[in-house]
N, C-alpha and C positions, 0 to 999 in steps of 0.2 A: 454597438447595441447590446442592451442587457440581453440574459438568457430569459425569455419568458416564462419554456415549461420547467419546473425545478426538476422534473424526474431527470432531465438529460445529464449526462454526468461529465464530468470536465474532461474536452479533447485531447487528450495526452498526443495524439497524432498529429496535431496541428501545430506547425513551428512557431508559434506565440504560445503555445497552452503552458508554456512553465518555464521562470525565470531563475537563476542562480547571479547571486551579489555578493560581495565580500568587502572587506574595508571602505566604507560608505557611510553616507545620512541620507536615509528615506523621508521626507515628510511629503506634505500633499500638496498638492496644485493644482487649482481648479478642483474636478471632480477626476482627478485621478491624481497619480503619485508623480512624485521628479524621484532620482537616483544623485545622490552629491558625492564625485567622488576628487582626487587631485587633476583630473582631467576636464574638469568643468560638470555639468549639469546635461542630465538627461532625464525629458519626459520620458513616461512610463502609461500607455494607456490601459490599467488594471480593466478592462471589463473583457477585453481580449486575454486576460489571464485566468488557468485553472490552478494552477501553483506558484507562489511567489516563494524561492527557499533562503532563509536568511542563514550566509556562511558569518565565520568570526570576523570580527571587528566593526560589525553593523551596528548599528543603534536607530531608531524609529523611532516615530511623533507618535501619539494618541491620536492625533485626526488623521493618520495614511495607514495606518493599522482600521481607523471608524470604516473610511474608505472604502479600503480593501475589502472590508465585511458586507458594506453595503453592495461590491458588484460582485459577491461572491466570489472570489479568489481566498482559498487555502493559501496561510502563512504557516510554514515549518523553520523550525530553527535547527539548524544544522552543523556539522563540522563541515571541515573543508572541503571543497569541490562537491556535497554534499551527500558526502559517504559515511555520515552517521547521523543519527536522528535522534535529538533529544525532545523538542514539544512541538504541540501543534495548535495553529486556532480554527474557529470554526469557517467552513468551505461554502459553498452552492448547495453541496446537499444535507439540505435540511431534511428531507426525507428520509422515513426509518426503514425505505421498501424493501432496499438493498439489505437490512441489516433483518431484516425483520426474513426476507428469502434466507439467507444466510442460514438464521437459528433454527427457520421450519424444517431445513434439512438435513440439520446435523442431529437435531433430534428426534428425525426420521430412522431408526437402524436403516430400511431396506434403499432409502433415498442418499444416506451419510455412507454405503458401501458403495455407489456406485461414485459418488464425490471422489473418494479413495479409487476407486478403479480407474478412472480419469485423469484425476490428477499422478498419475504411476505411468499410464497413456501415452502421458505429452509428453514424455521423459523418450521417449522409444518411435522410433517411426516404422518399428510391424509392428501389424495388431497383434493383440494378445488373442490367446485361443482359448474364449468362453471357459473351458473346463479347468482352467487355470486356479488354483484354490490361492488365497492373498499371501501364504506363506509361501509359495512358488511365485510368486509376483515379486515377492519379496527377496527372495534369492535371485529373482533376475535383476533386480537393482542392485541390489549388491555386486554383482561382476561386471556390471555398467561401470558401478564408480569403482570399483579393484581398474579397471582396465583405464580409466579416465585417468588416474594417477599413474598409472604406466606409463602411459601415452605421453603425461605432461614429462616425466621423470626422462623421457627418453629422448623428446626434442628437446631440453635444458643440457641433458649431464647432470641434473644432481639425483642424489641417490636419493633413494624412497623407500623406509625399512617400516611405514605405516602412522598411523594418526595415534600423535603422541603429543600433549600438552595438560599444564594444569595453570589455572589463573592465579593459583599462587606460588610457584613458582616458575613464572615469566619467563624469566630468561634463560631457566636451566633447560628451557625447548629446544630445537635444532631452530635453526634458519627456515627450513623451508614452512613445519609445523608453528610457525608465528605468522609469517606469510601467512599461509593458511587460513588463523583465526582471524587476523587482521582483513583479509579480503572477507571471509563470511559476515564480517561486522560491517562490512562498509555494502553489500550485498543487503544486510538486512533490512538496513538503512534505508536504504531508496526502495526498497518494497512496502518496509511500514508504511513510507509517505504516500505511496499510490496507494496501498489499502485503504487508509484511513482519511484520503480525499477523495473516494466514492463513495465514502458512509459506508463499508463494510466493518466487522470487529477483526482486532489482529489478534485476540484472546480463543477464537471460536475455532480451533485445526482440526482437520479431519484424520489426517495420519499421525501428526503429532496432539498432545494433548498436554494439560495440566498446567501450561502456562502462560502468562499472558501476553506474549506472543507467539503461540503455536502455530495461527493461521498466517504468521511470517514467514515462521519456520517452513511451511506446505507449497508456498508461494515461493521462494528463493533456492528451495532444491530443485528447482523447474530450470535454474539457469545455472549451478552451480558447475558444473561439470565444462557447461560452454564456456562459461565465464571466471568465476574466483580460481578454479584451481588452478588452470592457466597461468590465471593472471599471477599467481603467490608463486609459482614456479619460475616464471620469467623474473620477479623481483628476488628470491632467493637468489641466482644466478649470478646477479649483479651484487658485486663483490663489496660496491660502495659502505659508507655509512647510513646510520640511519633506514633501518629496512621498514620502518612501519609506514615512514612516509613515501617511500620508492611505491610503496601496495596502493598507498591511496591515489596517488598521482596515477599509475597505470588500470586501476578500477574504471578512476573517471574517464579517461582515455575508451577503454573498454565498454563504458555504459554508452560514451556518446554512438562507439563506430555501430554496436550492435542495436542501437536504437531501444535501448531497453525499456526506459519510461512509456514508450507507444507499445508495447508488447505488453506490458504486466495488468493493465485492466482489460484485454482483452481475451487472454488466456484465462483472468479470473471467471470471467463471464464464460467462456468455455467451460471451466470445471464444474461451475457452478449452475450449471444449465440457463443460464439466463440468455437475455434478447442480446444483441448486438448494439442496441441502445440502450442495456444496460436496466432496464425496465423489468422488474422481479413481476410484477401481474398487471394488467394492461388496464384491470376492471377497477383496480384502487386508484383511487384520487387523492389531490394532495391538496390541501387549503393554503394558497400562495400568500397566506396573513401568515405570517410567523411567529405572531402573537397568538395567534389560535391555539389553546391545547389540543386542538386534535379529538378521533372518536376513542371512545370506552370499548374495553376487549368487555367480548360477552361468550360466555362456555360453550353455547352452539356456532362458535365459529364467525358468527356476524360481526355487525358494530352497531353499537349505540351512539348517538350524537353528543359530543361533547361540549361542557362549556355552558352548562344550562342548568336548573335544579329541576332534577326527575321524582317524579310523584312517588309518592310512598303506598298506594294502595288505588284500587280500580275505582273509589269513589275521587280520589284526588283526579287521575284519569283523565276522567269526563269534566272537571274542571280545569284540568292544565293548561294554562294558556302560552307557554313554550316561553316562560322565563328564563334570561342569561343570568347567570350566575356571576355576581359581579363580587 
């Protein structure tokens, strides 16, 4: 069954809510997709999907993408095991509520500190003590992650003399500091695609700023400490070749045990003070026509009806007879 209300946002908790493919042909079947791989053919029933992520070697039809669109399932295009994220189509949510909460509060100063105070929160299991100023909040994360790289440094064996790397000189890093960037990239990765298939912006950071994925960057230091450095330490370790692909193999390993995909939109929703059904104001309604442009922003806060030609003056007014604007 289709989703009826759009505000609902795709169940990332539901063991169908998101699929990963690799070396394949997607096209359609019936009203949903088949999967074609050397193993034969497997249905696919998309309307049980909130993420379809397409790994390398896939290639898809114009009508299992049409599809896909029609029962709202987000397609991402990804690297492998889907530990980097290059584009995305459009999801279920068509609604702006999510993005629209998002921007009210970040360009709220006293609403965008407490985002910040929250999202620093979930980092820590005591609470913080109110009189706390955000530069002491600030120096407590940092000996969070001082101690988190200890921690990793000292169940591996390998040494850890601090965060040290430059993208243009690659390889002249250590081992584990590749590790490192390579796990934060594959980490980012799978948080973009949850951001940006509940209609939030990954542009919009409250701790971080200025670019356009800072609201990744906010979202991914929530797990990092649990997850990437670990993980870059354990692959540093291993003596083998090839260490960027040891990172991504042990990511994916890591994303599935910790359940990460079902934790990142609900944590958002945490930070961000939203409902549990992900529902930014209860009183806003959404036009299930998708063709609809939707209402007009008006300076006192309301809406104006949109999609119609609006009178130019109080004699028009009283003649308007609530023409669509075709």
């Amino acid at each position: 069954m289709r989703i009826k209300d759009l505000h609902d946002l795709p169940k990332f908790s539901d063991g169908w809510s998101y699929l990963y493919v690799e070396h394949c042909r997607i096209d359609q079947e019936a009203k949903a997709i088949a999967v074609h791989d050397e193993d034969g053919k497997v249905p696919v029933p998309c309307a049980n999907l909130a993420l379809l992520m397409l790994g390398p070697g896939v290639s898809i039809t114009h009508a299992a993408v049409s599809v896909l669109a029609d029962h709202g399932c987000l397609v991402a295009w990804c690297g492998e095991a889907g530990v980097r994220f290059y584009s995305v189509g459009m999801g279920e949510t068509r609604s702006s509520s999510n993005l629209l909460h998002q921007a009210r509060i970040w360009a709220n100063p006293e609403l965008h500190m407490q985002v910040v105070h929250r999202l620093y929160q979930m980092r820590f299991s005591e609470k913080f003590d109110p009189a706390l100023t955000l530069q002491q909040i600030r120096g407590m994360e940092g000996i969070r992650v001082r101690e988190a790289y200890a921690r990793a440094s000292r169940d591996t064996g390998i040494a850890w003399s601090g965060r040290n790397y430059s993208r243009d000189k690659w390889s002249d890093s250590d081992p584990v500091n590749r590790a490192l960037s390579a796990a934060n990239s594959c980490l980012y990765g799978i948080c973009h695609a949850a951001i940006v298939s509940a209609g939030f912006s990954p542009a919009l950071g409250f701790i971080h700023t200025g670019k356009m994925l800072s609201f990744v960057y906010d979202v991914a230091d929530l797990y990092k400490a649990e997850i990437s450095i670990p993980t870059a330490f354990r692959a540093a370790a291993d003596e083998k070749d090839d260490l960027e692909r040891r990172v991504r193999l042990l990511c994916r390993d890591s994303f599935a045990a910790t359940r990460l995909l079902a934790r990142i939109i609900p944590d958002i929703q945490t930070a961000l003070m939203l409902s549990k059904k992900g529902i930014a104001s209860e009183s806003e309604t959404f036009n299930v026509d998708a063709a609809a442009p939707g209402d007009l922003w008006a300076p006192d806060g309301g809406k104006v009806e949109g999609g119609r030609i609006h009178p130019l003056n109080a004699a028009e007014m009283e003649a308007d007879d609530g023409s669509i604007d075709t």
